[in-house]
Every structure is written in C-alpha cells, then in structure tokens.
C-alpha positions in Angstrom: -104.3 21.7 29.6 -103.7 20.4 33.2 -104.3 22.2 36.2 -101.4 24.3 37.7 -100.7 26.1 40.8 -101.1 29.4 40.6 -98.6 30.8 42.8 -95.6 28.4 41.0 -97.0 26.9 38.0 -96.7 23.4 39.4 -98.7 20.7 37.3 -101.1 18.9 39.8 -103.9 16.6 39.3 -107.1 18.1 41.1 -107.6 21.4 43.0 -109.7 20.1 45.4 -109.8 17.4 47.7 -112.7 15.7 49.4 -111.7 14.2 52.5 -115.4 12.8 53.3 -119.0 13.3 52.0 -119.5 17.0 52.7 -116.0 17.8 53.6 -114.4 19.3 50.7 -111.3 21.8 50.9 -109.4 23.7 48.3 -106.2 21.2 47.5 -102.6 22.3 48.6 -99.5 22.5 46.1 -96.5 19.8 46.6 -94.0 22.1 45.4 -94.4 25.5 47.6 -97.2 23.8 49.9 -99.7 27.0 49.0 -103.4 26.5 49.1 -103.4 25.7 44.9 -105.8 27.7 43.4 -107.6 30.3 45.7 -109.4 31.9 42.9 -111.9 29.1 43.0 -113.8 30.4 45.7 -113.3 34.3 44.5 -115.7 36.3 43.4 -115.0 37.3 39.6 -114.2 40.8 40.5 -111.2 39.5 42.6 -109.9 38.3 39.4 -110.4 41.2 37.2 -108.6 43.2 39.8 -105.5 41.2 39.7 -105.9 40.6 36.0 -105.6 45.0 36.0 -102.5 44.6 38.3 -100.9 42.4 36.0 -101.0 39.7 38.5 -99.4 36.1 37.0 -101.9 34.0 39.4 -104.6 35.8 38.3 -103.3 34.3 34.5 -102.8 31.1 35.2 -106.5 30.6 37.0 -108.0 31.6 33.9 -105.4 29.5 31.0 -104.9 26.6 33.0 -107.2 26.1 35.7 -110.9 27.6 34.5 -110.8 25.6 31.2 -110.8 22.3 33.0 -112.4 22.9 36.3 -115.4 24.2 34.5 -115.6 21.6 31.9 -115.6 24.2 29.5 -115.5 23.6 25.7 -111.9 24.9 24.8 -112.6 25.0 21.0 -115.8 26.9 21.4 -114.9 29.6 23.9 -112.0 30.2 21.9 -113.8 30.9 18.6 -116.7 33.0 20.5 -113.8 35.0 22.2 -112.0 35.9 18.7 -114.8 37.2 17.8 -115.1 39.6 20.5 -111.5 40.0 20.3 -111.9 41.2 16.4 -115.2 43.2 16.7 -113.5 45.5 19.6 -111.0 45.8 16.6 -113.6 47.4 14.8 -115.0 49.4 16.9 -111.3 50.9 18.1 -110.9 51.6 13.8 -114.2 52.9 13.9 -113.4 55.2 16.8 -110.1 56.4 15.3 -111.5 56.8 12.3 -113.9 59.5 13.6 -111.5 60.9 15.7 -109.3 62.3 12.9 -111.7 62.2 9.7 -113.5 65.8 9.4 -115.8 64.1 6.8 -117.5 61.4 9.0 -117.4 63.3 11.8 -119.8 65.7 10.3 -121.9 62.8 9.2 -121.2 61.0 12.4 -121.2 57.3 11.0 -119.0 56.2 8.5 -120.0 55.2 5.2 -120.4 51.6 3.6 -117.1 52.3 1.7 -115.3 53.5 5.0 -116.6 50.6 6.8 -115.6 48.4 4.1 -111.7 49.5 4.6 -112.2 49.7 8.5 -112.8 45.8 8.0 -110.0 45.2 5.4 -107.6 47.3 7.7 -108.6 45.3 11.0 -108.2 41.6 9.3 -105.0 42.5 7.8 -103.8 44.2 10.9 -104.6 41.0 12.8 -103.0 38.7 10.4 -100.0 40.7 11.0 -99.8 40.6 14.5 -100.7 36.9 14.9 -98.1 35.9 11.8 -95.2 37.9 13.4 -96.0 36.5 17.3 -95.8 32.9 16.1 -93.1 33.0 14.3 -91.2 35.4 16.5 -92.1 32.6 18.8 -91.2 29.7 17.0 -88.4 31.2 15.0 -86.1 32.9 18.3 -87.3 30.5 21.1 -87.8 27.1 19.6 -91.9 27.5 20.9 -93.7 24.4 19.5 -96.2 25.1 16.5 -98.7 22.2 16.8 -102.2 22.8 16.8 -103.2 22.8 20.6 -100.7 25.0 21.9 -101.0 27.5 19.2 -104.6 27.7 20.3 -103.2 27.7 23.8 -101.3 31.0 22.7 -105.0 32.6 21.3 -106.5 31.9 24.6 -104.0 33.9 26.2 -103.6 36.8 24.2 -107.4 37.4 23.6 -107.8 37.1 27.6 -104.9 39.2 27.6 -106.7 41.9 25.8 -109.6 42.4 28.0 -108.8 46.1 28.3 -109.8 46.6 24.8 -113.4 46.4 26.5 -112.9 49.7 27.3 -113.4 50.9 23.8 -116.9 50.5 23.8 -117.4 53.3 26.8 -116.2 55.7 24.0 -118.8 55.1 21.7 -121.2 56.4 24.9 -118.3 59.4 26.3 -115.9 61.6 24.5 -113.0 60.8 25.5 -109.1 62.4 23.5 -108.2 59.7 20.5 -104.4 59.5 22.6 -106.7 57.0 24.8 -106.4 54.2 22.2 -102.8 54.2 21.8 -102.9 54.2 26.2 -105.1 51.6 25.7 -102.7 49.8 23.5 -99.8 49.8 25.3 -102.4 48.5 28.6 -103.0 45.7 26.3 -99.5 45.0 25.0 -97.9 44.8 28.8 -100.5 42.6 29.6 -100.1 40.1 26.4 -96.5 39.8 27.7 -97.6 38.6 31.1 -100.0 35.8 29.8 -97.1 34.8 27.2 -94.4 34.7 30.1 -97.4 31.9 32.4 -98.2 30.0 29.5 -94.2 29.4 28.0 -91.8 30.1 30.9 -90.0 32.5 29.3 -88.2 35.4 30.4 -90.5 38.8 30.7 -88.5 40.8 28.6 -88.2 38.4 26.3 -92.2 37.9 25.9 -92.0 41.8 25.9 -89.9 42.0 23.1 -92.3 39.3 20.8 -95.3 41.3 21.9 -93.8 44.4 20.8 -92.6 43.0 17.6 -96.1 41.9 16.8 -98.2 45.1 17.7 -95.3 46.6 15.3 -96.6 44.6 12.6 -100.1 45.2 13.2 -99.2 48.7 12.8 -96.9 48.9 10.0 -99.6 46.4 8.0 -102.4 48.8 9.0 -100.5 52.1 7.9 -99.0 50.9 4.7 -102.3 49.2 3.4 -103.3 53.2 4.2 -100.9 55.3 4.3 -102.4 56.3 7.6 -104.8 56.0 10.1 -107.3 58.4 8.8 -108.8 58.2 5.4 -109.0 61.4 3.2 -111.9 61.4 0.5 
C-alpha cells in the first residue's frame, strides 16, 4: 500500500516533511492542498470517534496510511486481527444461542456438543460471507483477485467490524438479543464505507455487495440449522 490523503485519496510519497534537523511538519496534499494526514498527531480516541461516525478519513488513516507509517507487519496483523474477528463470532453465536435456548440457559454454558455446532455454524457462516463478497466483487465490478489486494479487502472489513467488540459487554450486562442484529446492521453500513475508500466505488454499490454477503452468512448459518437456536 502507499500512503494516501485522507481527505481525497491522493497517492503521495511521505506524510511528513522535515525541513531541517528538529523541524518536522505534517506534509500537505498536491491535489486539494490539505494538511495530508492529520490523524498522525491524534490521539486514538479521535479516530475511533470518526471511525463511529462513519467518517472515510478516519478509513483511509488506518488501510493506507498506519500500515506503512508504522512499519507494521501487514501479513501478521492481518492474521492476529481474523482471529479476533472470528472469536467475536463466537462469542455473538454463543450469546444468541443463550438468548433463545431454554435448555442452556438454565445450565447457563452451553455444552461441548453445542459449542461444537456454534463453531461449525460460525466457520461456515464466514466462508459464506467472504465467498459471496469476493465474487460479488470480482464477478459485477471487474475488482482484481490477486493475493495482495484480496488481503487488502480483509484488512478492511475486519477493521470495519470493530463494533462487533461490543459483544463482549453482553457477556458482563443483559442486554435484549434484538441488540445483535442492531449490532449487525452497525457493522454492515460500516463494511460498506471501508469497501467504497479502498476500491472507489460507488456507496450504494459497496452497500449492495455488503448486503449480499451478510445475506449469505445468514442463509449458510440458518440452513446448516434450520435456525438460530438449537432444540435438543
């Protein structure tokens, strides 16, 4: 990836300039002439904020300008950041799961055979959804499939789905099982953004492969099944 300004996508070379020893200053865009990337001198919470207002800046600091800036190992974070992604999965199965199962709600964990099709369901879920974005992707827009920028395409949707962090506060607070799908659609409006920085494409468009994939994810999940509760 190469560094971009956030406010117009521009490719640039650095994003900051040092114009003597000791004088360093935050580099300027050539195409709108805006300070580059402002987010480097942020505090992270700036960031999360305008990551929660759906903010495209906010996107393309993190995809195209922290990777680099950083020095950070693309490859690794990616891998330790699907696992997140998937074990947030789990516990949003595990969650629904006790919301609507009488059985392990009286028992209040699930047991090894329940986990063992929370797991199933979850992997199978996710194959669905990544198998119907790329080739809703490819298929429709002409989006390139070689290796980098499909991993360009993980970085962004497991950013993306930061809100799913809020899963974990329910395993502490009760909260109505209607607050995962809520959460859901959180996640899927902000997938769309980070698809729309990273390919150009139109929003509704990136709406439209979003939705088809968290479809999938669905329909996979509720026909391996039959639903999302399990009856014993």
């Amino acid at each position: 990836m190469e560094f971009r300004c956030i406010h117009c996508g521009f490719p640039l070379e650095k994003l900051m300039v040092q114009y003597s020893p000791g004088n360093i200053r935050l580099a300027k865009c050539e195409n709108c002439r805006a300070v580059a990337d402002e987010y480097i001198e942020c505090e992270i919470m700036i960031v999360l904020i305008d990551l929660i207002l759906h903010k495209k800046k906010a996107y393309r600091h993190l995809l195209f300008n922290v990777p680099k800036h950083h020095a950070i190992d693309f490859e690794g974070i990616l891998w330790k950041l699907m696992i997140i992604f998937l074990l947030l999965d789990l516990f949003q199965g595990r969650n629904l799961i006790l919301y609507n199962s009488e059985e392990t709600a009286r028992n209040s964990f699930p047991s090894i055979w329940l986990c063992g099709k929370i797991l199933i369901q979850v992997f199978a879920g996710n194959f669905a959804f990544f198998s119907t974005l790329f080739i809703a992707l490819k298929l429709f827009h002409g989006f390139p499939s070689h290796a980098s920028r499909c991993k360009e395409v993980l970085l962004a949707i497991v950013i993306s789905s930061y809100l799913r962090t809020f899963i974990i506060t329910m395993m502490v607070w009760e909260f109505p099982s209607l607050m995962l799908f809520i959460i859901d659609i959180f996640v899927l409006s902000s997938n769309a953004v980070a698809l729309k920085v990273l390919t150009q494409l139109t929003i509704a468009t990136c709406v439209g492969v979003c939705l088809s994939a968290h479809t999938a994810r669905l329909i996979a999940s509720h026909v391996l099944w039959g639903s999302a509760s399990f009856q014993f």
